[in-house]
C-alpha positions as CSV (number, residue, x, y, z in Angstrom):
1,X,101.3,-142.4,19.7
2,X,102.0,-140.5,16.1
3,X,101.8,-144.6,14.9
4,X,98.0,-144.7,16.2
5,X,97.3,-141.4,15.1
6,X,99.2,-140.7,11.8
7,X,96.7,-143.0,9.8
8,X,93.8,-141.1,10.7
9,X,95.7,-137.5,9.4
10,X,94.7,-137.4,5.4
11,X,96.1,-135.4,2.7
12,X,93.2,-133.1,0.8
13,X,93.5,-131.6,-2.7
14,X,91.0,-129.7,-4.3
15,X,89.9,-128.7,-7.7
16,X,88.6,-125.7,-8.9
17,X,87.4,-124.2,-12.4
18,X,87.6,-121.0,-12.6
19,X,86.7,-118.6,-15.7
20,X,89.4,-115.9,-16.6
21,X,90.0,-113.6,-19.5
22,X,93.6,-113.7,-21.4
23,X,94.7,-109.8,-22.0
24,X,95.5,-109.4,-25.7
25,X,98.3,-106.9,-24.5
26,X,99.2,-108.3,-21.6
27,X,103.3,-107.7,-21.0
28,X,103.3,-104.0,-20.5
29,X,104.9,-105.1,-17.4
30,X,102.3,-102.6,-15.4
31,X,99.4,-104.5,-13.3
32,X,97.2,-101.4,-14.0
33,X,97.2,-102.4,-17.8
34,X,97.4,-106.0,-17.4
35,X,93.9,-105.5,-15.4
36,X,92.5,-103.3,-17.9
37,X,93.1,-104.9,-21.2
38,X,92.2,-108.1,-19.2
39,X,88.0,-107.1,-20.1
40,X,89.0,-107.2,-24.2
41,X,90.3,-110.3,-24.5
42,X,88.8,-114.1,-24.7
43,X,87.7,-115.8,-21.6
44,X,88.4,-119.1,-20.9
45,X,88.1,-122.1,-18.2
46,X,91.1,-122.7,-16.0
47,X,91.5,-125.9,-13.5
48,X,93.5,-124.9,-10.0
49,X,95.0,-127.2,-8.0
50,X,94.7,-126.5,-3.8
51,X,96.2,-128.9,-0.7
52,X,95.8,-129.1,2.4
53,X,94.9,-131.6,5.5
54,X,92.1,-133.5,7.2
55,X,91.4,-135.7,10.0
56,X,89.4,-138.6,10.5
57,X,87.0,-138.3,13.2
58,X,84.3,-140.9,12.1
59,X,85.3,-144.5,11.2
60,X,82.3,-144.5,8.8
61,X,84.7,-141.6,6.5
62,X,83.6,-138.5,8.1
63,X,86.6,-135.8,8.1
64,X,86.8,-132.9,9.7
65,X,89.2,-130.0,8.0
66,X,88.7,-125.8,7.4
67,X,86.0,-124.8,5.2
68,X,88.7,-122.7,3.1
69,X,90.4,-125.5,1.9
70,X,87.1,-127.4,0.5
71,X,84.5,-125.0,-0.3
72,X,84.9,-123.5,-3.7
73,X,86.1,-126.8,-5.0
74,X,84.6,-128.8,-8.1
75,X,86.1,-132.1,-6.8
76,X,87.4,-132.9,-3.5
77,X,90.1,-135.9,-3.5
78,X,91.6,-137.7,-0.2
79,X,94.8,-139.7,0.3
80,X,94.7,-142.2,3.1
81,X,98.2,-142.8,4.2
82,X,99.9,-146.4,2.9
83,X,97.3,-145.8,0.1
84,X,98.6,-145.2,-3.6
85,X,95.4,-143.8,-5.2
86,X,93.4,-141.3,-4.1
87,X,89.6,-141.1,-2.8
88,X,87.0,-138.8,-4.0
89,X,85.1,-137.0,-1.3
90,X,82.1,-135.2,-0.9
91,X,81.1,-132.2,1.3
92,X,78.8,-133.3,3.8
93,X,78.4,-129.4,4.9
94,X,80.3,-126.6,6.0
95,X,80.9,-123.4,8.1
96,X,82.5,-120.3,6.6
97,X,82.2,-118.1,9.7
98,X,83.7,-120.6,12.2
99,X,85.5,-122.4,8.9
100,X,85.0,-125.3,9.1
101,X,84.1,-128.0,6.8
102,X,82.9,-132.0,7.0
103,X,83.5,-134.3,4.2
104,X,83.0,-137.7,3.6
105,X,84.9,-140.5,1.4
106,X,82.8,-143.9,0.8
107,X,84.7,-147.0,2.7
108,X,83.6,-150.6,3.0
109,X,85.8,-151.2,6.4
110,X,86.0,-148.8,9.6
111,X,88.7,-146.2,8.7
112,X,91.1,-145.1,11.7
113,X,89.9,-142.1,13.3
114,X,91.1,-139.5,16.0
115,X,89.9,-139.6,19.5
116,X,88.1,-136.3,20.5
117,X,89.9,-134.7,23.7
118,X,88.6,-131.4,25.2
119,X,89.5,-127.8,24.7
120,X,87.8,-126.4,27.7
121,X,91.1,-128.0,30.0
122,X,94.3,-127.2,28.6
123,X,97.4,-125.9,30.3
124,X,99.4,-122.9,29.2
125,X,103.0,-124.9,28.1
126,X,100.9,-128.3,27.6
127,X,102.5,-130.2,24.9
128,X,100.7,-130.0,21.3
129,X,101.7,-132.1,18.3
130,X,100.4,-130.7,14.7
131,X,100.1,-133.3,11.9
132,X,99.6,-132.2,8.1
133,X,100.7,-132.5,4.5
134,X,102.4,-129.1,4.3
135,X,103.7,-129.3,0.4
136,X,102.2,-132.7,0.2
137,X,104.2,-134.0,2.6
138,X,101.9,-136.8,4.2
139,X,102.7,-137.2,8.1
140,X,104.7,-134.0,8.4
141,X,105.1,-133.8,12.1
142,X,105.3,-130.9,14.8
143,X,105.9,-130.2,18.4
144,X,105.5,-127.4,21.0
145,X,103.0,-126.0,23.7
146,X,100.3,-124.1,24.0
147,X,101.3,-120.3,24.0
148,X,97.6,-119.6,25.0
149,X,94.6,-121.9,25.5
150,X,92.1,-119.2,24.9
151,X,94.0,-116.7,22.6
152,X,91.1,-113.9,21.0
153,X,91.5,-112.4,18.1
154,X,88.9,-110.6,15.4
155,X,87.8,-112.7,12.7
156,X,87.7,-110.5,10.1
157,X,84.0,-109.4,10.0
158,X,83.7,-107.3,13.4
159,X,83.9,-110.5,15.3
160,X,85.6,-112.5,17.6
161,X,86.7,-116.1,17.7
162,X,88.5,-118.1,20.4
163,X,92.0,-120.3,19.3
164,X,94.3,-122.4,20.4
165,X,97.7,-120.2,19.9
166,X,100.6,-123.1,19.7
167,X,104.5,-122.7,18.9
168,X,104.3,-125.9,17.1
169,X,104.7,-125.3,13.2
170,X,102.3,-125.2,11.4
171,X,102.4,-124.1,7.3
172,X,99.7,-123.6,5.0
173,X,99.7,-127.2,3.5
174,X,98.3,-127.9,7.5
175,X,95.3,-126.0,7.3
176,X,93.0,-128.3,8.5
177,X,95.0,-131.4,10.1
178,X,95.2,-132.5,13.5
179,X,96.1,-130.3,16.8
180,X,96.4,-133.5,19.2
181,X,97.7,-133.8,23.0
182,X,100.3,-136.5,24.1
183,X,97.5,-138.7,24.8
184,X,96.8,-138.7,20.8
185,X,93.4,-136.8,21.1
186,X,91.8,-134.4,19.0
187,X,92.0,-131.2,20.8
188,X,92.3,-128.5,17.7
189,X,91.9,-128.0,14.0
190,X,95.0,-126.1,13.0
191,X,93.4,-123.1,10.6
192,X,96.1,-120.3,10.4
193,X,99.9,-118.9,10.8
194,X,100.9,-115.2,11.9
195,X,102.2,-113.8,8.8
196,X,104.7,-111.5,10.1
197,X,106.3,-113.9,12.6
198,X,107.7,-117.1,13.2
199,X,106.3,-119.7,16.1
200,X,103.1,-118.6,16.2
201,X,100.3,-120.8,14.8
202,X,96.1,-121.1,15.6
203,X,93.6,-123.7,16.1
204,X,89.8,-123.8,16.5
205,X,89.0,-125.1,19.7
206,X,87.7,-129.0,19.5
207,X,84.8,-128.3,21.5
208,X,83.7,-125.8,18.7
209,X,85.1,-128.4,15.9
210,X,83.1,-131.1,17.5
211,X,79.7,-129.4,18.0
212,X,79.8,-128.2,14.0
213,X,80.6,-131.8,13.0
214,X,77.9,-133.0,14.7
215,X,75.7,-131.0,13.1
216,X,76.5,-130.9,9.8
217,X,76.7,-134.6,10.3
218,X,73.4,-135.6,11.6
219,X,70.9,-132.1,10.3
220,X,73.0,-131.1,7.4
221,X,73.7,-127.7,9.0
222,X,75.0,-125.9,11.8
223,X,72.2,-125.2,14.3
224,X,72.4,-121.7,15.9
225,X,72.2,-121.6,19.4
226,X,69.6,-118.5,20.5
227,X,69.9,-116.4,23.8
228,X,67.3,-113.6,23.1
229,X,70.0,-110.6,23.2
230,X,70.0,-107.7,19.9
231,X,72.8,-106.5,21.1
232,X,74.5,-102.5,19.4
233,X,77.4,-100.7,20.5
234,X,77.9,-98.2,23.3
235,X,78.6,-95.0,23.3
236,X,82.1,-93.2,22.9
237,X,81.3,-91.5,26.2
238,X,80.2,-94.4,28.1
239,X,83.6,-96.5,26.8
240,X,85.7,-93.5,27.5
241,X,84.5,-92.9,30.7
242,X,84.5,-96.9,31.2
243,X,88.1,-97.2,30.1
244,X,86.7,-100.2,27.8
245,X,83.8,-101.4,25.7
246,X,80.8,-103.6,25.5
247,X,77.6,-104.9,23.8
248,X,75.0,-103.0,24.8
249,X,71.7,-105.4,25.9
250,X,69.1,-102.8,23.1
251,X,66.0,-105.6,23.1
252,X,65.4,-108.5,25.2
253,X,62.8,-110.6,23.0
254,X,59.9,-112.2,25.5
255,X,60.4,-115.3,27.0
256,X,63.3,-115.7,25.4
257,X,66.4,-117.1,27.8
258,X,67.9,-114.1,28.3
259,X,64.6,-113.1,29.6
260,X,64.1,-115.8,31.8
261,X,67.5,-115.4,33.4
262,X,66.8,-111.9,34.0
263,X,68.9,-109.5,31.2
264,X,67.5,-106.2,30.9
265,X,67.6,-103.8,28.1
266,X,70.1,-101.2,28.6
267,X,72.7,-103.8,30.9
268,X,76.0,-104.0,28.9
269,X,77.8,-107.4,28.5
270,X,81.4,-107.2,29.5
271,X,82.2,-111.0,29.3
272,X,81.2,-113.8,28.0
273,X,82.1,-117.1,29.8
274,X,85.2,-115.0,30.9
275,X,86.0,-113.5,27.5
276,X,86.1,-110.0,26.7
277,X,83.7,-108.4,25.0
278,X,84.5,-105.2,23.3
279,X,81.4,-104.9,20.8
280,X,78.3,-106.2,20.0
281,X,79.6,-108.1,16.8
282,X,82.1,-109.3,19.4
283,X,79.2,-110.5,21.4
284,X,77.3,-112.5,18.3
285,X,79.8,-114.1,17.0
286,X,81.2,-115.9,19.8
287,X,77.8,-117.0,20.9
288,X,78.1,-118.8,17.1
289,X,80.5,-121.1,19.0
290,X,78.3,-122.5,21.5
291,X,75.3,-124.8,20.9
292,X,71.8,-125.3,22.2
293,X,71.5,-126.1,25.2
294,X,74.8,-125.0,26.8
295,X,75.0,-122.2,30.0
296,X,76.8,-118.8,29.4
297,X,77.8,-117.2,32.3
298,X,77.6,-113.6,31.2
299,X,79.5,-110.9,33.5
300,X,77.1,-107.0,32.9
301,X,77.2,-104.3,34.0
302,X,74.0,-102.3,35.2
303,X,73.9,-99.1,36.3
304,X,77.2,-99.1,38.3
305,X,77.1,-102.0,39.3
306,X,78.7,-105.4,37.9
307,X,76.5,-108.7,38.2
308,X,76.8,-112.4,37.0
309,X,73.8,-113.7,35.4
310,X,73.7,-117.3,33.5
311,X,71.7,-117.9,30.7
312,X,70.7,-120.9,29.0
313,X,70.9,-120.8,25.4
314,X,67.9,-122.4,22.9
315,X,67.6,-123.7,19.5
316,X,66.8,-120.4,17.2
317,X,63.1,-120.0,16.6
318,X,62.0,-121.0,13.1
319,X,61.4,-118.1,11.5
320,X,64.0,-115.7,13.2
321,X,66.3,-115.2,10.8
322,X,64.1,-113.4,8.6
323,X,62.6,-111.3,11.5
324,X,66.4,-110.4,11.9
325,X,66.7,-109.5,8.4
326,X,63.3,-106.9,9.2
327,X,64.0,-105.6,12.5
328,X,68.0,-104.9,12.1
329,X,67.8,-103.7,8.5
330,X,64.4,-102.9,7.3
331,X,64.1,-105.8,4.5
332,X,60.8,-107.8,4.4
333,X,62.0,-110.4,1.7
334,X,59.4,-113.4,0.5
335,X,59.9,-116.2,-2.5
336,X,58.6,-115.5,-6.4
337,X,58.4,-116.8,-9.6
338,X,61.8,-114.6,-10.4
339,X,63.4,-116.0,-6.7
340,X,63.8,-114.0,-3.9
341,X,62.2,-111.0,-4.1
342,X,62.5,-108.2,-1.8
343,X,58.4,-107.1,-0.5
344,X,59.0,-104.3,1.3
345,X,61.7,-101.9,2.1
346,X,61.5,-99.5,5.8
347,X,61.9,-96.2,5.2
348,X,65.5,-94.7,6.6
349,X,66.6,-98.4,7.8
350,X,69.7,-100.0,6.8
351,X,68.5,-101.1,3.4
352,X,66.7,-97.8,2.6
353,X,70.3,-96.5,3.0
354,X,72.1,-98.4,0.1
355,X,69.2,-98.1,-2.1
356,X,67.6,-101.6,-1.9
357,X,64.5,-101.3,-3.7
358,X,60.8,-103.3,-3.5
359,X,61.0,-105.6,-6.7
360,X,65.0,-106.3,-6.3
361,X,65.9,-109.6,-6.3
362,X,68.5,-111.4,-3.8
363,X,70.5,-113.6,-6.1
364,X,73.6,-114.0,-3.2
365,X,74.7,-113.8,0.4
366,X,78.0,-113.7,0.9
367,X,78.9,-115.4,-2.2
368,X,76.3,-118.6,-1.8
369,X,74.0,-118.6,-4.4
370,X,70.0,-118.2,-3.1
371,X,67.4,-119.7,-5.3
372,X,64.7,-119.4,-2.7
373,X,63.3,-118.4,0.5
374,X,64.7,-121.7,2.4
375,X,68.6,-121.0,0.8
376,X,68.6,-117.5,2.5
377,X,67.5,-118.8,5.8
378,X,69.8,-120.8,5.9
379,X,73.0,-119.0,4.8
380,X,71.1,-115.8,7.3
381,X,71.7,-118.2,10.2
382,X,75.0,-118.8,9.7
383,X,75.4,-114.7,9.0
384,X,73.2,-113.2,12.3
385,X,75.1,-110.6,14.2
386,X,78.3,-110.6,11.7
387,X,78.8,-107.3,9.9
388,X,79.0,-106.2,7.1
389,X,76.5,-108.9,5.6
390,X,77.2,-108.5,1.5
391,X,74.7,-109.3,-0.9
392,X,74.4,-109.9,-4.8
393,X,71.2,-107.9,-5.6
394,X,69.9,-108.3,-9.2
395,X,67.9,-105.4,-10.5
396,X,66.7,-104.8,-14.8
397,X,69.1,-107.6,-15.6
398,X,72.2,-105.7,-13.5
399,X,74.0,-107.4,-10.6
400,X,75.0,-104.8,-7.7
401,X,77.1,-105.6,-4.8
402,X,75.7,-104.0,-1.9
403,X,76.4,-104.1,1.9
404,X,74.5,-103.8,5.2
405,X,75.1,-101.8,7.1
């Protein structure tokens, strides 16, 4: 089986320039002056050097791997195992929240690829195998079971996302390889390691894999799946008394699916296709996972009592993004000569708050560079009900680094 499979497990390194400035007095042995004296001296262009793994899951050179590992790189370079030089690749698209990335090396024959599997069926103690380059080290191979099929943890920005929690090694030169079953199929993308303890490794789901890969693939982006639900937080009182959290159902947008299925402002979701839900951010960001068209079986609760309501989700509405952007934090944004300039500001919203100011410019979102109207779209898509959202906001030739909320 790791004969079939191993050919279709590729070894990624990245390159990466990156501008730094050389401290004049740097050896006082005392990071506080290192950093300081690091402004004087002369800046210069450095290449770095990254690794990690990929796997085939297109015989026409599409990869699948973690957005981490690809998407601040200047070139992208593959090795195909048997092969002595190495490909270049391009990136087809990617996902920083879900992070995950597609890339794509030219080929003249059908490359070996993996076969997709499921994620929605595994076993607690089902045997896993985890396939990477850890080091450079094509092939490297793992065993052990799944420790949790459905293991939830935050994801950094208020959120939650689902993983595949495994005892099968897996080190940073993995990031991106191959989580397969003993049948040889894809079920995981092996993303992260617990840092404080051995045995305990993570996957994204494949279902979640799959569905990004197929849209980055065939519409160049992820498509956002849409339920209808602005969802806040609860109150201290109502979790204390509770003896847990929520997402609190604030606005139920007409004829949307949520509407349709019956959600009422002021129900509180407790679960999500079985899964906890704690928060609102909680809420958004694993409905990130899921795409158009699919049923979520949502558990609330109204009033006292607990009800099971299933909603069909929908392609976002065109436009939404920037209604988000309005509604949730008071910015009416529009395209201009200068870029993308900020129209209107609500007084004592979000964006009143940090001092965003009509005639500001939006020069980044989380790091991605907006030129116009149609970048920040698409980057706000990708962004809706994850918090903090951090912006690069350019104002009399000054840059300021501002967050909502």
């Amino acid at each position: 089986m790791i004969a079939e499979t191993g050919p279709a497990v590729v070894n990624i390194r990245t390159e990466q320039l990156v501008r730094r400035r050389s401290s004049p007095f740097f050896g006082f042995g005392d990071s506080f002056f290192d950093d300081f004296f690091s402004q004087f001296g002369s800046s210069r262009l450095y290449r770095t050097q990254s690794l990690g793994s990929g796997a085939i899951i297109d015989p026409r050179g599409y990869l699948l791997t973690n957005a981490h590992v690809v998407d601040k790189a200047s070139r992208i370079y593959v090795a195909l195992l048997g092969e002595t030089q190495e490909r270049e690749a391009t990136l087809v698209g990617s996902d920083p929240a879900l992070d995950l990335a597609v890339i794509k090396v030219e080929t003249e024959q059908p490359l070996p690829s993996l076969r997709l599997g499921r994620s929605d069926d595994l076993l607690l103690g089902e045997t896993v195998i985890a396939i990477g380059n850890p080091l450079g080290l094509e092939n490297s191979v793992t065993t052990g079971v799944i420790s949790a099929p459905r293991r939830r943890l935050p994801d950094g920005g208020g959120g939650l996302s689902i993983f595949i929690q495994t005892d099968a090694l897996i080190n940073p030169g993995n990031s991106g390889g191959p989580l397969i079953n003993i049948e040889g199929k894809l079920i995981g993308i092996n993303t992260a390691i617990a840092q404080q303890a051995q045995g305990i490794g993570f996957a994204i789901p494949i279902n979640v894999a799959k569905r990004v890969a197929f849209d980055l693939i065939n519409h160049g982006r992820v498509r956002p799946a849409y339920a209808g639900i602005l969802a806040g937080e609860i109150s201290r009182s109502m979790a204390k008394a509770r003896g847990a959290g929520g997402a609190l159902v604030n606005e139920v947008d007409l004829g949307s699916p949520a509407a349709k299925a019956g959600v009422q402002v002021a129900d509180v979701i407790l679960e999500l296709d079985g899964v906890q839900i704690d928060t609102a951010s909680e809420y958004t960001s694993l409905l990130r996972t899921y795409p158009p068209g699919s049923l979520l079986a949502l558990k609330i609760l109204r009033g006292t009592e607990v009800e099971q309501i299933q909603v069909q989700l929908s392609a976002l509405p065109d436009g939404y993004a920037l209604h988000y952007l309005d509604r949730f934090f008071g910015l009416t944004v529009d395209d201009s000569q200068r870029g993308v300039e900020v129209r209107a500001v609500r007084q004592g919203s979000a964006a009143a708050r940090i001092e965003i100011r009509p005639g500001d410019l939006i020069a980044e979102l989380e790091g991605e560079k907006i030129s116009t109207l149609t970048d920040l779209t698409r980057l706000l898509e990708g962004q809706i009900g994850r918090l903090p959202l951090r912006f690069l906001v350019v104002r009399a030739n000054r840059g300021y680094l501002l967050e909502l909320p």
